[in-house]
Every structure is written in structure tokens, then in C-alpha cells.
C-alpha positions, 0 to 999 in steps of 0.5 A, a space after each residue: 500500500 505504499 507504492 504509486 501503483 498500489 496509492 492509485 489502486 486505494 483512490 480507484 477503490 474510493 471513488 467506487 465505494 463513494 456511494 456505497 460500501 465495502 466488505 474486506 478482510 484480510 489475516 495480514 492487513 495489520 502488517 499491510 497497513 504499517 507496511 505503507 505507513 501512510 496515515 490516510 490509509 491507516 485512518 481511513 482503515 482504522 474507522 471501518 474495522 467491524 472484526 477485528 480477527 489479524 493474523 495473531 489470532 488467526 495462527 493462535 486458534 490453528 488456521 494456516 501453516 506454521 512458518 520460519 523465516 530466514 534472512 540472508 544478509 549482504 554481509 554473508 554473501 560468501 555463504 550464499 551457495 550454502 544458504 541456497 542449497 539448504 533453501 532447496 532441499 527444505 522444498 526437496 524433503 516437503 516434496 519428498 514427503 509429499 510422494 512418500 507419504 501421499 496415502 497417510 496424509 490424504 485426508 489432510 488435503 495437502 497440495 503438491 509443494 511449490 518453490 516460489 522465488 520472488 525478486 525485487 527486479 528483474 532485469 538488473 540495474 542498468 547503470 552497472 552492467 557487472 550486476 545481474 538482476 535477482 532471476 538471472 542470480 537464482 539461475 546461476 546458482 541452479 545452474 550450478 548445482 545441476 552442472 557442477 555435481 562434485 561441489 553440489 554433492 559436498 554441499 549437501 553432505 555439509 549440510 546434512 551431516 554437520 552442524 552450524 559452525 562447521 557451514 556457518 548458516 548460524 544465527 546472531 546467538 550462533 545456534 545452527 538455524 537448519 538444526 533439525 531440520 532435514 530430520 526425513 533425509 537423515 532419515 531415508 539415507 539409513 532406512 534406504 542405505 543411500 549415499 549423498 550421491 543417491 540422495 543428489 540424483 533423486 533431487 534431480 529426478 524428482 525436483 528437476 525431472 531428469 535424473 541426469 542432470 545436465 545443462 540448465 536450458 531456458 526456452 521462451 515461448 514465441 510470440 509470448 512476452 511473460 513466459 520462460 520454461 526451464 528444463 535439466 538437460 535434454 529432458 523435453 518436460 520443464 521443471 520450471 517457469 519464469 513468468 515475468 513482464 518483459 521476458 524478451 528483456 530477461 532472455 537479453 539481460 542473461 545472454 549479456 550475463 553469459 551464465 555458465 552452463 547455461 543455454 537459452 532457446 526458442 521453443 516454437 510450440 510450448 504451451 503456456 503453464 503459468 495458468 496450470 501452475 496452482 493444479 497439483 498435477 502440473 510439472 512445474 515445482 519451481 516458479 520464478 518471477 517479479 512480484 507483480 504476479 502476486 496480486 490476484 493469484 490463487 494457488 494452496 501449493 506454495 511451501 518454500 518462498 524465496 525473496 532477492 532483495 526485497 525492500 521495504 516499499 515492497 513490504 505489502 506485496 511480500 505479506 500479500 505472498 506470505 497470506 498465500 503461503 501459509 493458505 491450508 486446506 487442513 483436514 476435513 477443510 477445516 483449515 487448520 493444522 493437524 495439531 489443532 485439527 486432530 490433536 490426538 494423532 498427526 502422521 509421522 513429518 507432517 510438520 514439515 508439509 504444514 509449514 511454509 518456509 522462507 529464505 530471504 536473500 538481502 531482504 531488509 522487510 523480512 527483518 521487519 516483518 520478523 518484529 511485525 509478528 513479535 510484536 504482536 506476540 507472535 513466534 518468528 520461528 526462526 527455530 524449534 526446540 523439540 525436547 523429548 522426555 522418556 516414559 520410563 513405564 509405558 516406553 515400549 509396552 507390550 514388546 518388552 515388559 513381561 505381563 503375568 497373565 493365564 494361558 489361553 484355551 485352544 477352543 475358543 482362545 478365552 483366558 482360563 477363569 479360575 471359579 469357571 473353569 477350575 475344579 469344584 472342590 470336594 468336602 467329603 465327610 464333615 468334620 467334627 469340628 463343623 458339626 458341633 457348631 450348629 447353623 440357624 436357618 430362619 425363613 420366617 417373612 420379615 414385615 415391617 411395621 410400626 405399633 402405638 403401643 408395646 403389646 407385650 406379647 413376643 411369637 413363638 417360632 417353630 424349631 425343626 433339626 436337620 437329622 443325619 438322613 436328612 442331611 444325607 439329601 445335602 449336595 454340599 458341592 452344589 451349595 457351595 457353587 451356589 453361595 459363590 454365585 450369590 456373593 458374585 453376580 458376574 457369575 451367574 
């Protein structure tokens, strides 16, 4: 809202709602409004607000994604290579996971991942003709990782096998800012046995779908003046877009740059894709552009957003971005993450296909932004800390703790029961212990009454003794199966 275009656009939408009125919303329009910091729009806003429910309130009750922003700035430039290798295989393990783990999060609604990089300008500055324009940098860089297999596949061994102080990717309190963050790599390098070379090809099969590399081939579409595809190789299915506002300028601007291992062409019968990129269906799995393709743009598959020098006039466009990356469908549609969604049970990794991550390169917003969140008592999650606390009793139950329990009958597999299926034990003879301790059965009815006056008179009851022959009719082992029964109704 700071710019002149996005001023003229605030004029043209007052002069349409002159004589009516018009609903808005937006999660991010908090940050949108500071980001311009022009008091007409702050006042205008800040007398129409009805609901007021921003983005802190919105990622608090579970809606949209997690995020980690990260800033690359100027002065760390001699770690840019590491910087953007790590900022590639975050989007490689989300569309890994993606792939792998396609049935268990089926009923998560989860889109296909998409890196999106978004630079400031696209042609570079036309008074230094040494300095390339932000897409001509990030072309360089996947140049060479495409080409230059030896030095990527170290890259990626550093990354994954070391720590912060060994890459120097650390933050201003020197903790590792990638650590634990690859924690599905590591792990399908020990389940499957790979090596880093193993890992490298399948990032080039499945990010660049060539397995086997190559040249970094660019082919603008004739006739068009937005579209460049980008493909690995001889692989005739692009991997890749460029859409911009002038493409004739870009392909002129690079072929000045003469990026090595890099090869433009012309393509006489490709299809445009930009309007297929948002299908989960579509090949591309990286976009490249200026950010005037933000507005108005639909798409729930972006997870990995990548800025080049972003500035601090293009703050609301950045936030109009950052609103369509931490979109989610969530389970159900409910919008929300898997933790708020189903709080009693999430699929393994699923925090990394919920999260949007953001690598800024000499983005001086993403700085400001950072503290937008802080400020309103959000995380700026620039990392996790997982604590894991051992159960010492339930850890492992049932595989390793012994239970006493009764074998099972081969009929019909039930427990034995001890009073259902052990002996009736037998008396025999009565002892004359319990024979000379008589019992009392009384089976007169008793009544209950109330009387005004004492009566004095007391009954007679009759008195009968059991003799030996009567006891003879006695099934004692009966009687006592009986009481049992009596004492315990689950047995009857």
C-alpha cells in the first residue's frame, strides 16, 4: 500500500465505494497497513474495522501453516551457495514427503509443494552492467548445482551431516538455524542405505525431472512476452517457469550475463503453464518471477518462498505472498493444522508439509516483518526446540515388559477363569469340628411395621433339626457353587 501503483489502486477503490460500501478482510492487513505507513490509509482503515480477527489470532486458534523465516544478509554473501542449497532441499524433503507419504496424509488435503522465488527486479540495474538482476542470480546458482555435481554433492553432505559452525548458516546467538531440520533425509539415507550421491540424483529426478542432470536450458515461448520454461538437460518436460513482464528483456539481460552452463532457446510450440501452475498435477515445482504476479493469484501449493532483495516499499506485496503461503486446506477443510485439527494423532513429518518456509536473500522487510509478528506476540520461528522426555513405564509396552497373565484355551482362545473353569472342590465327610457348631436357618417373612403401643406379647417360632438322613439329601458341592454365585453376580 505504499507504492504509486498500489496509492492509485486505494483512490480507484474510493471513488467506487463513494456511494456505497465495502466488505474486506484480510489475516495480514495489520502488517499491510504499517507496511505503507501512510496515515490516510491507516485512518481511513482504522474507522471501518467491524472484526477485528489479524493474523495473531488467526495462527493462535490453528488456521494456516506454521512458518520460519530466514534472512540472508549482504554481509554473508560468501555463504550464499550454502544458504541456497539448504533453501532447496527444505522444498526437496516437503516434496519428498509429499510422494512418500501421499496415502497417510490424504485426508489432510495437502497440495503438491511449490518453490516460489520472488525478486525485487528483474532485469538488473542498468547503470552497472557487472550486476545481474535477482532471476538471472537464482539461475546461476541452479545452474550450478545441476552442472557442477562434485561441489553440489559436498554441499549437501555439509549440510546434512554437520552442524552450524562447521557451514556457518548460524544465527546472531550462533545456534545452527537448519538444526533439525532435514530430520526425513537423515532419515531415508539409513532406512534406504543411500549415499549423498543417491540422495543428489533423486533431487534431480524428482525436483528437476531428469535424473541426469545436465545443462540448465531456458526456452521462451514465441510470440509470448511473460513466459520462460526451464528444463535439466535434454529432458523435453520443464521443471520450471519464469513468468515475468518483459521476458524478451530477461532472455537479453542473461545472454549479456553469459551464465555458465547455461543455454537459452526458442521453443516454437510450448504451451503456456503459468495458468496450470496452482493444479497439483502440473510439472512445474519451481516458479520464478517479479512480484507483480502476486496480486490476484490463487494457488494452496506454495511451501518454500524465496525473496532477492526485497525492500521495504515492497513490504505489502511480500505479506500479500506470505497470506498465500501459509493458505491450508487442513483436514476435513477445516483449515487448520493437524495439531489443532486432530490433536490426538498427526502422521509421522507432517510438520514439515504444514509449514511454509522462507529464505530471504538481502531482504531488509523480512527483518521487519520478523518484529511485525513479535510484536504482536507472535513466534518468528526462526527455530524449534523439540525436547523429548522418556516414559520410563509405558516406553515400549507390550514388546518388552513381561505381563503375568493365564494361558489361553485352544477352543475358543478365552483366558482360563479360575471359579469357571477350575475344579469344584470336594468336602467329603464333615468334620467334627463343623458339626458341633450348629447353623440357624430362619425363613420366617420379615414385615415391617410400626405399633402405638408395646403389646407385650413376643411369637413363638417353630424349631425343626436337620437329622443325619436328612442331611444325607445335602449336595454340599452344589451349595457351595451356589453361595459363590450369590456373593458374585458376574457369575451367574
Amino acid at each position: 500500500m505504499g507504492s504509486k501503483e498500489e496509492t492509485g489502486w486505494f483512490k480507484s477503490r474510493e471513488r467506487l465505494v463513494e456511494r456505497g460500501f465495502v466488505f474486506e478482510y484480510s489475516a495480514t492487513f495489520k502488517e499491510a497497513v504499517s507496511a505503507a505507513k501512510r496515515p490516510e490509509i491507516e485512518e481511513s482503515y482504522s474507522k471501518s474495522i467491524l472484526f477485528d480477527y489479524s493474523y495473531r489470532y488467526f495462527y493462535e486458534d490453528g488456521y494456516g501453516k506454521d512458518y520460519r523465516i530466514f534472512n540472508l544478509p549482504k554481509t554473508y554473501d560468501q555463504l550464499r551457495s550454502s544458504y541456497l542449497t539448504a533453501c532447496l532441499l527444505s522444498f526437496y524433503q516437503q516434496l519428498k514427503l509429499y510422494e512418500d507419504k501421499k496415502v497417510a496424509y490424504t485426508l489432510y488435503n495437502l497440495e503438491k509443494p511449490l518453490w516460489v522465488f520472488v525478486g525485487s527486479t528483474v532485469t538488473g540495474a542498468k547503470s552497472d552492467k557487472e550486476t545481474m538482476g535477482d532471476v538471472a542470480q537464482i539461475l546461476s546458482f541452479i545452474a550450478g548445482f545441476l552442472s557442477n555435481e562434485p561441489r553440489s554433492i559436498l554441499e549437501i553432505e555439509r549440510i546434512l551431516s554437520r552442524n552450524g559452525q562447521d557451514t556457518g548458516l548460524v544465527d546472531d546467538k550462533g545456534g545452527d538455524i537448519f538444526a533439525g531440520s532435514f530430520l526425513y533425509l537423515q532419515e531415508l539415507i539409513r532406512r534406504e542405505g543411500w549415499k549423498v550421491q543417491d540422495l543428489f540424483r533423486d533431487i534431480l529426478g524428482k525436483l528437476f525431472q531428469n535424473r541426469g542432470g545436465g545443462q540448465l536450458m531456458l526456452a521462451r515461448i514465441k510470440g509470448d512476452q511473460n513466459e520462460i520454461l526451464l528444463r535439466a538437460g535434454q529432458e523435453e518436460v520443464p521443471f520450471g517457469l519464469i513468468n515475468v513482464g518483459d521476458a524478451p528483456a530477461l532472455i537479453k539481460h542473461l545472454e549479456e550475463a553469459r551464465i555458465s552452463d547455461l543455454v537459452i532457446q526458442e521453443s516454437e510450440f510450448s504451451d503456456k503453464l503459468f495458468g496450470q501452475v496452482h493444479l497439483s498435477s502440473s510439472p512445474v515445482t519451481l516458479l520464478i518471477g517479479s512480484k507483480k504476479f502476486v496480486e490476484g493469484w490463487d494457488c494452496w501449493r506454495v511451501s518454500t518462498l524465496g525473496l532477492m532483495h526485497v525492500g521495504k516499499s515492497e513490504g505489502s506485496q511480500i505479506i500479500q505472498l506470505f497470506g498465500r503461503g501459509v493458505r491450508l486446506k487442513g483436514h476435513g477443510w477445516s483449515l487448520k493444522r493437524s495439531g489443532f485439527a486432530t490433536p490426538t494423532h498427526q502422521p509421522e513429518h507432517i510438520q514439515f508439509m504444514e509449514s511454509l518456509n522462507v529464505f530471504g536473500i538481502e531482504a531488509d522487510f523480512m527483518e521487519r516483518f520478523k518484529k511485525f509478528l513479535e510484536e504482536g506476540d507472535l513466534p518468528s520461528n526462526d527455530q524449534k526446540f523439540v525436547e523429548t522426555i522418556p516414559l520410563t513405564v509405558t516406553y515400549d509396552f507390550g514388546k518388552q515388559l513381561k505381563v503375568l497373565r493365564p494361558r489361553e484355551k485352544r477352543g475358543d482362545g478365552r483366558e482360563y477363569d479360575f471359579k469357571k473353569d477350575g475344579r469344584v472342590p470336594a468336602f467329603g465327610d464333615v468334620p467334627e469340628k463343623l458339626a458341633a457348631k450348629s447353623i440357624e436357618i430362619d425363613w420366617y417373612p420379615r414385615i415391617q411395621s410400626i405399633a402405638s403401643k408395646n403389646s407385650g406379647r413376643v411369637a413363638e417360632k417353630e424349631k425343626a433339626v436337620f437329622s443325619a438322613h436328612h442331611l444325607a439329601f445335602l449336595d454340599y458341592d452344589d451349595l457351595f457353587c451356589q453361595q459363590q454365585l450369590k456373593s458374585d453376580p458376574l457369575m451367574m
